[in-house]
N, C-alpha and C positions, 0 to 999 in steps of 0.2 A: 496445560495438560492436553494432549493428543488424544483426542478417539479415534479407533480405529487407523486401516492404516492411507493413511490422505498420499503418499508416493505409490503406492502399488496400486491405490485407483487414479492417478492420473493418472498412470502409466496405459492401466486398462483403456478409459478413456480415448486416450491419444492413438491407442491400436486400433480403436473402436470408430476413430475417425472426426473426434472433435473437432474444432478447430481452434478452440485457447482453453485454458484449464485458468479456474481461478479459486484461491485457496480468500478465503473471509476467517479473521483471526478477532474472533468473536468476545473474546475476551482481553483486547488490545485497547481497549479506553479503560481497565482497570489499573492495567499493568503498562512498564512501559517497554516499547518495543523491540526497543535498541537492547535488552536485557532477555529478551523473549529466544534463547537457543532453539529450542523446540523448531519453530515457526522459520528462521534463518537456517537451520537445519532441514526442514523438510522443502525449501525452498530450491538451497542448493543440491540436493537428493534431486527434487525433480525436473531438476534442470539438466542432469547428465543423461535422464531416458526418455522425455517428452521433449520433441522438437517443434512446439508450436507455442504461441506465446502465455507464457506466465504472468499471471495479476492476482495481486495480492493488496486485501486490503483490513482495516484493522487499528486503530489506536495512530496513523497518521495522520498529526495535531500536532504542536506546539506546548509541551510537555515540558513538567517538572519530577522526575523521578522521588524515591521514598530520601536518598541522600543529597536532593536540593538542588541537582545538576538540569541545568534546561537545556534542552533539547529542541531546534526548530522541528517542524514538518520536512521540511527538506532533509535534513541530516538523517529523519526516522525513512525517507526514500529512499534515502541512500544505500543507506543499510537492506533495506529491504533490495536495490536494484543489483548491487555487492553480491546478493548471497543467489539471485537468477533470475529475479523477476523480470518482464519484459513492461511490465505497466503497473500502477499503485491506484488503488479505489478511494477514493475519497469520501464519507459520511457526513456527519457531523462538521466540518468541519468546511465542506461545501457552503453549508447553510449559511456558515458566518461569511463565508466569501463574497456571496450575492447580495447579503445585509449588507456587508462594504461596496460592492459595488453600487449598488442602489443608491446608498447613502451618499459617495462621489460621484452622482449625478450620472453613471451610466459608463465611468471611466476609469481605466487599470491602472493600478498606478504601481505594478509590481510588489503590493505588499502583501497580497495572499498567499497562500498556500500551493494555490492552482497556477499563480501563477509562479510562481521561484519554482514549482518543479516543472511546471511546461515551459520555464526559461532552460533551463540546464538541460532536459530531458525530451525536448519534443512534447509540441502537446498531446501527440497521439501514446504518450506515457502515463499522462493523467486521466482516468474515470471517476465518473460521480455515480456513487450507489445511491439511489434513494428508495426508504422504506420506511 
């Protein structure tokens, strides 16, 4: 569900002189992402009137939907980068990445999340939210 209207305030925003707009899809670790219209909808909306970069974050994880289908982190960035985003936040999901990395002794071994999508996407694509 959508409150309020999140394109016609970054739009404001962006006149007002931001310098990146970022939408948090607060209810994306209940649901999954890749099925979230709203949220890829408001995306690509505020990709055609704010020209500074878009980051979007939210339920990008490594995801089994309600009909059984898994979904990487990556694939749920994808989608998310597809519909405008210029960068994806990462949560929850940071947490376990530093767990693994700690755990392989301080080395990347390409299997997190952080990194498949700062492999394909530039790291400057990937943010870590923490709260």
């Amino acid at each position: 569900r959508t409150l309020g209207k999140p394109v016609a305030l970054a739009r404001r925003y962006y006149e007002e002189g931001a310098d990146e707009v970022t939408f948090l899809n607060i209810t994306g670790f209940r649901e999954c992402p890749l099925t979230d219209l709203p949220m890829l909808k408001v995306l690509a909306e505020a990709s055609r009137t704010c020209f500074v970069p878009l980051c979007v974050g939210g339920g990008i994880k490594d995801l089994v939907d309600a009909q059984g289908t898994r979904s990487s982190a990556l694939q749920v960035a994808d989608a998310y980068f597809r519909a405008g985003a210029d960068k994806v936040s990462l949560g929850s999901d940071a947490a376990e990445a530093a767990r693994a990395y700690l755990e392989r002794g301080g080395t990347c071994d390409g299997s997190t999340s952080i990194e498949a999508i700062s492999a394909k996407y530039g790291a400057q694509a990937c943010v870590v939210s923490i709260d």
